[in-house]
N, C-alpha and C positions, 0 to 999 in steps of 0.2 A: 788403869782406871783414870789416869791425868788425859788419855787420850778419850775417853768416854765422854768425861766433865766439859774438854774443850768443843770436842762435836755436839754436843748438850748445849754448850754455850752459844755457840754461831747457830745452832737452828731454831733456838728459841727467839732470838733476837733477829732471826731473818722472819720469822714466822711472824711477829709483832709487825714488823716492817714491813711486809706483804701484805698481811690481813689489812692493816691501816688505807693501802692503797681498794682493797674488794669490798672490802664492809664499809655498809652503812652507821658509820660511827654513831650519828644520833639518835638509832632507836637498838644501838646492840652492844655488847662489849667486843673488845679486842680478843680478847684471850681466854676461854675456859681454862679452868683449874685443874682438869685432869688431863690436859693436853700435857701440861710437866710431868706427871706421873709419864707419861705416854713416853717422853724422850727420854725418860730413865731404861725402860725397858728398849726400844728402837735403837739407843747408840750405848746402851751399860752392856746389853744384856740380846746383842739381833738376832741371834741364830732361838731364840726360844720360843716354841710356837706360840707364847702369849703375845708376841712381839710384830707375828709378819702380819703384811698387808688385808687380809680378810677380817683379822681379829677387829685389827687398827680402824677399818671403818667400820664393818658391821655392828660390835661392839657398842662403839660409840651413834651411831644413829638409833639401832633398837631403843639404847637405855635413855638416849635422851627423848625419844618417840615415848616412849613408856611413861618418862617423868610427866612430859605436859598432858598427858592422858592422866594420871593418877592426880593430878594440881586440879584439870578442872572435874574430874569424876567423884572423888573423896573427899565430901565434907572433912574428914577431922584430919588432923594436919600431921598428929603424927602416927595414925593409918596409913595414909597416905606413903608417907615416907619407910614403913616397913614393906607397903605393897612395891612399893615403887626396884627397891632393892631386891626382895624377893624372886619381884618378876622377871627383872632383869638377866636376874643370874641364872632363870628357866631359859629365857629365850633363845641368851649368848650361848646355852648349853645344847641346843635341841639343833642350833643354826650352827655351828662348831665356830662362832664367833666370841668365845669369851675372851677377853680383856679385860684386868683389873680396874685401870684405870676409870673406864666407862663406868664404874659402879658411882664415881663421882658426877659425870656427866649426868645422868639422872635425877641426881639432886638439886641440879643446876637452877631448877627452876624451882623447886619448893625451898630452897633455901635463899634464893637469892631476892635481889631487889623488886620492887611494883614494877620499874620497867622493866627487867627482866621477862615477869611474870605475865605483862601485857604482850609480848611478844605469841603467844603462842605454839603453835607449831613452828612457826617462822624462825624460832630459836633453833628448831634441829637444821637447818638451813643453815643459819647466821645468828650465830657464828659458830658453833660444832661443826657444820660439817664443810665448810670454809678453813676451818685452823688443821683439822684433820685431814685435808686433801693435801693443804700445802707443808704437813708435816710430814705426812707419808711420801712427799715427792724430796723435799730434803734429807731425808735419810735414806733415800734410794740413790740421791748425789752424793753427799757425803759419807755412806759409809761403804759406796763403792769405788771413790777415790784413793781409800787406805789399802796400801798393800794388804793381802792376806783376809782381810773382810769382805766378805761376801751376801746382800741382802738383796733383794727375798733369801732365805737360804734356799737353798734349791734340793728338793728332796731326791734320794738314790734311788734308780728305778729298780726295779725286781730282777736278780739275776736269773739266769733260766740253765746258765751252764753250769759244770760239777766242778769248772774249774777254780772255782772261789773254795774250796773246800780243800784244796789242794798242800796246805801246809797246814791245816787242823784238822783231819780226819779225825783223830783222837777226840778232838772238842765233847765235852758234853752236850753244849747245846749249838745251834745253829742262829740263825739269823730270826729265821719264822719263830723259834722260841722266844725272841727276846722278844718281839713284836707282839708273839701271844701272851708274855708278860706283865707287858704294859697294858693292855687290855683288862687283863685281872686284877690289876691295882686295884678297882673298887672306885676309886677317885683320880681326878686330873695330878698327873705331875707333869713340872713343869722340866720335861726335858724332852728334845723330839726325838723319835727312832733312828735317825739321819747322828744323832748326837751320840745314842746309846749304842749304836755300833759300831761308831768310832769309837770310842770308852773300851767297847772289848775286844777291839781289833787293835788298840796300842796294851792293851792289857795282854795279849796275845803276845803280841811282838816282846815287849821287856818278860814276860816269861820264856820265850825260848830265849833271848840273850841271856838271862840270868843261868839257865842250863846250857847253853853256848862255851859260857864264857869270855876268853878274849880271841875269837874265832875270827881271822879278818879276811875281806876277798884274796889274800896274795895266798893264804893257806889251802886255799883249796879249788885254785882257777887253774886253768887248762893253759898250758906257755906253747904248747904246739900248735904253734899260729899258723892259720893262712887268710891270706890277704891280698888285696885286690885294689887297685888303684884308680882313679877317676878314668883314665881313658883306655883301660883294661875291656875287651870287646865282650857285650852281653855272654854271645857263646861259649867264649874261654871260660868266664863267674859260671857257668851254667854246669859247664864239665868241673866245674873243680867241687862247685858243690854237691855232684852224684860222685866223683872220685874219691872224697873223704869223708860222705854220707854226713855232713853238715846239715844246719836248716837257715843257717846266713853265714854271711863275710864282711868285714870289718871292711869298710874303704878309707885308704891313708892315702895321707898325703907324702913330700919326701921327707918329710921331718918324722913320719911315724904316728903322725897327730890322726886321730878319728874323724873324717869328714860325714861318717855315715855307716850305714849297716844295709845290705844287699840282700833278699830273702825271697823265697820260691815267691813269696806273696806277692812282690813286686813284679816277677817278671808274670805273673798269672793278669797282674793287672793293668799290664802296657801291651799283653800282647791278645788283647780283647778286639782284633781287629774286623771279626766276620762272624755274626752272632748265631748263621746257620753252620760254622764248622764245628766240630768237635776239638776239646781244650788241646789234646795233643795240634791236631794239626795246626790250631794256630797259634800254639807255641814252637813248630818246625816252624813256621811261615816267619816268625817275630825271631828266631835264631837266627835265622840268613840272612849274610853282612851284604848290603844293599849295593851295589854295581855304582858308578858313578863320585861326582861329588857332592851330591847333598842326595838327602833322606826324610821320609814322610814320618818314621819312625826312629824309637831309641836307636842306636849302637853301640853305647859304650857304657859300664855300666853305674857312672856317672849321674845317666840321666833317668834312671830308673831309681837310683838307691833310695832309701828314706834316710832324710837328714831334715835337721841334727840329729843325730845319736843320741839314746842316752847312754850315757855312762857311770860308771864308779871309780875312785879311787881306790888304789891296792892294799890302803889304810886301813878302809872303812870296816867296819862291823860288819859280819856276814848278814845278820839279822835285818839288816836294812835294805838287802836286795828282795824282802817276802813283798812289802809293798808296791816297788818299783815291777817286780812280775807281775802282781795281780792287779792293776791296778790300770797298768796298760797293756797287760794279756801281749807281754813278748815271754820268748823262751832262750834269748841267751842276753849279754850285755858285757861290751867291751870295759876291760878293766885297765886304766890309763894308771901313771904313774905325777907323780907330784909338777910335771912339765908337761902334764898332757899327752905323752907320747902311750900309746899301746902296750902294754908289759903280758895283756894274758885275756881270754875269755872263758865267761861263767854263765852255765846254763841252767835251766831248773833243775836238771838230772843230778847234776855238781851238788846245788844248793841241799836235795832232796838225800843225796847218800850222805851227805855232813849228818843231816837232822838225824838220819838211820842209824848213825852209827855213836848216837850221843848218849850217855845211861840214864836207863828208865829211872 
């Protein structure tokens, strides 16, 4: 929260400082009053959908459009001020633009000063939607500077594979449920589906750890290594992986350290050299070690692997590899020891006969 307060702090006072240079100082204020509400939610609170960019301006233009419509349309004043609120929260509702804060913006003008009030529409202008442009741009600077915050939050797209299902078959519910959940609320909460599926997918994880128990990758990883070196020639990684019916190879270095992981995937996709052949043939063509001293293509299989690697330590909690497969949709991951070096590899299969054999 002390990291909230301070990003709060520098954009409100950049935001002053700006606006003072854009606005017409002598017929507008500096600063709307719900633009503060506004940096509560943008830097306390950014992943909440009252929070992103659409809310943030729509919100506040409708409700301050609204206000000076209800200021000059409604003789009694505080008609006015019920219409004005009422409407508001129809419009941000229908336009998926609600923001709390804007319900002050609308007021802006029935409550504020004659100059204020002679402003007119020119008030959703200046300074609403001046303090609100350069608000939205400082919290897209600043709370994309902080490690680990992320804004706009960026919503997960629709999985279309079974493979996300893959460690909660049991689940009662799925993903589409919890979306058709929220839907049924009846009313707005303020949490996004992007948010509530994270919620049950770490809910997910500390339930099987909790029936795990103290399960870590060295108890249940594969020590029958094979392994392949940076200048190890494509063909060799090729035969070793149909020899030991693998689906990658760790690539070390001489210390044993993991420079990389080598997978059918890789070579399917360096050796994309002739879009009329058929996949085998121009994976014979992409096998054969080139005559000469230099080459158009890979050779070794160095120059095809994927790196970095991810890896785990032989410490770690089993339970922590459910993320890391699904997440980036691999199917083994080298397991390194406290130096980095290679001690063992762990596939989903591994992962998946642990979970099998855990009591209902």
């Amino acid at each position: 929260m002390l990291l909230a307060s301070g990003l709060a702090f520098v954009a409100t006072y950049l935001c002053l400082t700006i606006t003072a240079f854009i606005t017409s100082v002598d017929h507008a204020p500096l600063f709307v009053a719900s633009i503060g509400a506004t940096a509560v939610l943008v830097f306390a609170v950014p992943t909440s959908p009252l929070a992103q960019p659409w809310p943030l301006i729509g919100g506040h233009l409708f409700s301050a459009s609204i206000g000076v419509f209800c200021f000059q349309m409604i003789p009694s004043f505080m008609l006015a001020l019920a219409v004005a609120v009422g409407l508001s929260i129809l419009v941000m509702h229908f336009t998926r633009s609600l923001h709390p804060p804007a319900g002050a913006a609308t007021l802006g003008v029935l409550l504020g000063t004659p100059e204020i009030q002679s402003l007119g529409y020119w008030y959703v202008l200046d300074p609403v939607m001046i303090n609100v442009v350069v608000m939205l741009l400082l919290g897209l600077i600043l709370n994309n500077m902080v490690p680990g915050r992320c804004y706009p939050n960026k919503p997960v797209p629709p999985r279309t594979s079974k493979k996300e299902d893959w460690v909660s078959e049991k689940a009662l519910f799925n993903q589409n449920d919890l979306k058709a959940a929220l839907s049924d609320m009846g009313s707005f909460v303020d949490v996004s589906y992007v948010d509530l599926n994270r919620i049950y997918s770490l809910a997910v994880v500390h339930a099987n750890k909790r029936k795990m128990g103290d399960l870590t990758c060295n108890d249940i990883m594969s020590r029958n290594l094979i392994t392949v070196v940076f200048g190890t020639e494509v063909n060799e990684a090729w035969e070793l992986l149909h020899l030991h019916k693998v689906k990658g190879l760790p690539v070390v270095d001489s210390f044993n350290r993991v420079l990389g992981v080598v997978t059918f995937a890789d070579f399917v996709r360096h050796a994309n050299i002739d879009e009329s052949k058929p996949m085998k043939e121009k994976i014979k063509i992409f096998l054969k070690k080139t005559d000469g001293e230099t080459s158009e293509k890979a050779e070794v299989v160095g120059q095809i692997m994927s790196s970095p690697a991810l890896t785990m330590n032989e410490n770690d909690h089993a339970i922590q590899l459910i993320p890391i497969f699904t997440e980036h949709d691999i199917h083994h991951i080298p397991i390194v020891d406290d130096k980095k070096r290679l001690v063992g590899m762990l596939t989903r299969s591994d992962l998946m006969r642990a979970i099998s054999l855990l009591p209902v």
